[in-house]
Structure formats: C-alpha cells, structure tokens
N, C-alpha and C positions, 0 to 999 in steps of 0.2 A: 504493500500500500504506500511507503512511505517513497518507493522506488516510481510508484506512478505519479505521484505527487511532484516527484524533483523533474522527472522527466517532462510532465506538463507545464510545470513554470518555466525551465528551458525554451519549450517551444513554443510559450509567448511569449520572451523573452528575446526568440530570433526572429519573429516574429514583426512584434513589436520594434525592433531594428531593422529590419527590412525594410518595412513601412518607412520609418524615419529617413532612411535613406534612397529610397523613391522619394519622398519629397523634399527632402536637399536637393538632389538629382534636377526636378521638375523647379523647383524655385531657381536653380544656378542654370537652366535652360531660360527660364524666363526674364531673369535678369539679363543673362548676356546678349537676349533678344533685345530687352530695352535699351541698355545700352549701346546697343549698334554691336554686340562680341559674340554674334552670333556665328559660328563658325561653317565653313565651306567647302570642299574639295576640287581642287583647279590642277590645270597641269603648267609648273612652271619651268625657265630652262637653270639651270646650276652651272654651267659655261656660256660663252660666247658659242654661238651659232651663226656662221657664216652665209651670206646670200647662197645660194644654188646644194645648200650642206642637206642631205635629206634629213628625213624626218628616222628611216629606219637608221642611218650610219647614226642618227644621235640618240635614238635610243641604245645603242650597242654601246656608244663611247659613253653611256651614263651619264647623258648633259642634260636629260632629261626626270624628272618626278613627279610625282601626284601629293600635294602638300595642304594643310587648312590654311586659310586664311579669313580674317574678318567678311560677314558678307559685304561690310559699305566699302571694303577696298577690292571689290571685286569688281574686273575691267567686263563694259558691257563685252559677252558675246566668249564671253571665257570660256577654253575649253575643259571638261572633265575627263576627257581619256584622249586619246591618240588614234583611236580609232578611225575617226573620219578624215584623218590628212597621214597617215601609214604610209602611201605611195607617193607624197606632194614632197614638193623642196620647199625651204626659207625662202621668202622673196626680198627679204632685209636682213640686217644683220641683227639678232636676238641678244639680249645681253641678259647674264646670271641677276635670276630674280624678276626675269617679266614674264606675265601669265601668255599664257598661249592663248590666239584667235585665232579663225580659220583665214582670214584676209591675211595672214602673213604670211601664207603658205601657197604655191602653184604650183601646176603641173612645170616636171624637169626637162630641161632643153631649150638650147638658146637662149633667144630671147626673150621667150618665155618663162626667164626667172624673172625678169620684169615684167612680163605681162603687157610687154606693149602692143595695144590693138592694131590690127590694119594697118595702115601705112601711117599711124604716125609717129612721130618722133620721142627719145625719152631727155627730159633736160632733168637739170636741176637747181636748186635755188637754197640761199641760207637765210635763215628768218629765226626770234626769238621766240620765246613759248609765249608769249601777247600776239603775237604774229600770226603761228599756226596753233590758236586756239589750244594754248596748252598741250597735253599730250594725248589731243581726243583724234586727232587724224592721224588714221593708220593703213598702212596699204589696203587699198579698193574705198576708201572714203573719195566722195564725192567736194568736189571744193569751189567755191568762188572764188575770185582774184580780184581784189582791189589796190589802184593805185594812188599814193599820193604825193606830192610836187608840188612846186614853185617854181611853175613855166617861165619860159621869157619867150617872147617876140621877136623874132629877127627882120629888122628893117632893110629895107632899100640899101641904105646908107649904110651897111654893114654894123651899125648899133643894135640895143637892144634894149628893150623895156619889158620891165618886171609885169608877169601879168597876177595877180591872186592866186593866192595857194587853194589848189584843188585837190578835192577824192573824188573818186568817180571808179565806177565798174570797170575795170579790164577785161576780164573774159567770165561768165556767166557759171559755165560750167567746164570742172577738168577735170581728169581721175589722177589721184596719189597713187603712184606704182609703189613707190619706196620711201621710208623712213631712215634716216641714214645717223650719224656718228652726231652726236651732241658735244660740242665742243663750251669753252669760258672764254671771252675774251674779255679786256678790260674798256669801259667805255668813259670818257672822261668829258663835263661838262660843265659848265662856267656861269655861276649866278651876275646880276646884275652890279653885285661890288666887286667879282672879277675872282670871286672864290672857286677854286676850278674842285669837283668832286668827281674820284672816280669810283665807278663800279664796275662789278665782273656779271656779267650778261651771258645767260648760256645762248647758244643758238647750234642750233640743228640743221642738216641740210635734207631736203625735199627734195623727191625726184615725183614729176610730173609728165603722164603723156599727151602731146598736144601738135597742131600743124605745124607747117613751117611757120607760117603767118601768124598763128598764135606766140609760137617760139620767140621770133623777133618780138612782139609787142612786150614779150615777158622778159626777156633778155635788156632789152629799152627801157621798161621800167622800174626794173632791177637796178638798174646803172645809174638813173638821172631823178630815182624818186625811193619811196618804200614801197615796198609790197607786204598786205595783208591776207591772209587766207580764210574765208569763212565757211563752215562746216554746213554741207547743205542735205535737205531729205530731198526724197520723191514729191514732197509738196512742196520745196521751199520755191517762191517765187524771183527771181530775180534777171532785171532786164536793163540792159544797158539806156544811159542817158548821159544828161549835159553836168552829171554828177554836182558835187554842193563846194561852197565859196562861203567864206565868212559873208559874206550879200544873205545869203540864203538862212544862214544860221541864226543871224544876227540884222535884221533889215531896217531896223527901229535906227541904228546906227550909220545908216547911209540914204536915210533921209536927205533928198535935195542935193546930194552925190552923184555927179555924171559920170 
C-alpha cells in the first residue's frame, strides 16, 4: 500500500512537471513571437560563392547550411532547402552569412550567368545603399532609373549658362542581372564656415541589362549627374516626363520670376 502510494505521488509529480514545462515551452514561444525572436529555418552561405560557382560544387565544399534565424530578419523570398536551384549557378557573388533567394541563382552557361536577355547588353554602375534602395535589389529585381544634374547650356558663343538642377526619369524600367562587391570609400564635405567632414560611404556596384541606347543615356548620366535606383512591382507606374526643378517644388518662390 505504502509502495502505491509513493509510486502515485511520483506520477503526479512528473506529471505535474511536465505540464509546467509545456507551459514555459508555450509562454517562451509566445514571447519570442512578441518580440519579433520568433525563430526560422533559411538556407545561408558560410563562404564566399563565386558568380557561375554551382549550387551542387557548394554544397560539396560545405559553403552551404540550413540555420535559424529571427523571423523579422528574414530576406523576403528566402530559401529553406536547396532543392529548387540543385542544378542553377550563382548569378552574383554570395558572401558568408546571406540567406539564399532563388533570383541569385540561373541556369549555367555563358552568359547566362548573367542572364542577359536577347540582344541586350550587360553594364554596370556604382551607387550607395540610399541609391539602390538599400539592400532590397537583388538579381531579377525590377528597377527604375533616375537622374539628377545641374545642366548647362551650351551657347552659340561657345559659353554656357547654368540651367536649374533637375531629376527626372531616365529609363522607366530595367532588370538587375547582378549585385556585385560593396566597397567604403571616404566622402568628404564642407559646411558653410569651411569645416570640411569626412565620411566612409559604402557603395556597391550594379550590373544592369539594357540597349545600347539605354547604355549611353546610363553611362551619361553616371558621369555628369547621380543616379538613383527605384524598386519597382508589376503595378508600379512610372512614365517618363519634363521631370521636377526647384520651380516645381517650391513655386511660391518664383513668383514674378522669368
């Protein structure tokens, strides 16, 4: 009797533990949901992976893993296993610690590590992470291109007058083949008492496919202005025009201004 007795308080005793520990369990799920530490499984790379490097030689050379992470740092469109790009190459170069997308990945051969369509061409371009929209454009993103300047005029007379600084549309729509090498460089600027400050600017270079004609205008305004890059959907609208001028922005100010 006394043998049933110890044995039955035992087993409400693990019981009653058990229980307990299913609701730690369930509360520390709940919590780490409320605080965004909900956790995830992604496939990230742990080397450098090289343009045209396949996906099987890096799962072989173990550059490859399946690891958690927070859900709110998870990159839209992250992959969970390797299954569906097995047979694809890199289309960029991957660096230890970025999650895997299927957009980084194409079929091997040629130029086909770039993806460049039809007949046209692939350039590329250096811009800061304000420029290309942070680090949301990723090969097969969709992009706009805007330019902006401080034209001049070239006269008869071989002079020249300043015309207003402009942005305006460059080209509407382009595709990002490749995301390339983020570089620091130092940038240095000069307040109005003449206090010069510098900072370190990362900036990345873009590979873009586009015509010849697109080429040039992007090559032209690389050179004589900035270029910005804007992240575009299947719905975003955007259509070339006489783009905007401090006139536009500000017209209260050029009241009576010819």
């Amino acid at each position: 009797m006394a043998r049933r007795a110890t044995a039955l308080i035992v087993a409400l005793a693990i019981a009653a533990l058990g229980t307990t520990m299913i609701i730690w369990y369930l509360q520390g799920v709940d919590a780490r949901a409320a605080d965004g530490r909900e956790y995830v499984e992604v496939v990230t790379a742990t080397e450098v992976i090289a343009p045209g490097e396949s996906v099987r030689d890096a799962l072989a050379a173990d550059k490859l893993q399946t690891r958690k992470v927070v859900r709110n740092d998870l990159s839209g469109g992250a992959l969970t296993s390797t299954a569906s790009i097995k047979d694809l190459v890199a289309l960029s170069t991957i660096y230890p610690g970025q999650q895997l997308i299927a957009e980084q990945f194409g079929q091997p051969g040629g130029e086909q590590v770039l993806g460049i369509p039809g007949e046209r061409l692939a350039i590329s371009v250096e811009l800061t992470d304000p420029e290309r929209v942070a680090g949301f454009v990723t090969p097969g993103s969709r992009v706009a291109i805007f330019v902006s300047g401080d034209p001049e005029l070239y006269l008869k007379d071989g002079s020249t007058r300043k015309l207003p600084p402009l942005t305006r549309v460059l080209l509407p729509k382009v595709q990002v083949l490749g995301v390339g090498d983020t570089t620091v460089t130092p940038r240095t600027t000069k307040d109005d008492d003449g206090t010069e400050t510098t900072e370190q600017v990362p900036r990345t270079i873009l590979t873009i496919a586009v015509s010849q004609k697109e080429a040039e205008r992007v090559i032209y305004g690389a050179r004589n202005g900035d270029l910005t890059f804007a992240l575009r959907t299947d719905k975003s609208r955007v259509v070339n025009g006489p783009g905007t001028t401090a006139r536009e922005l500000a017209p209260e100010l050029f009241r009576g201004v010819s």
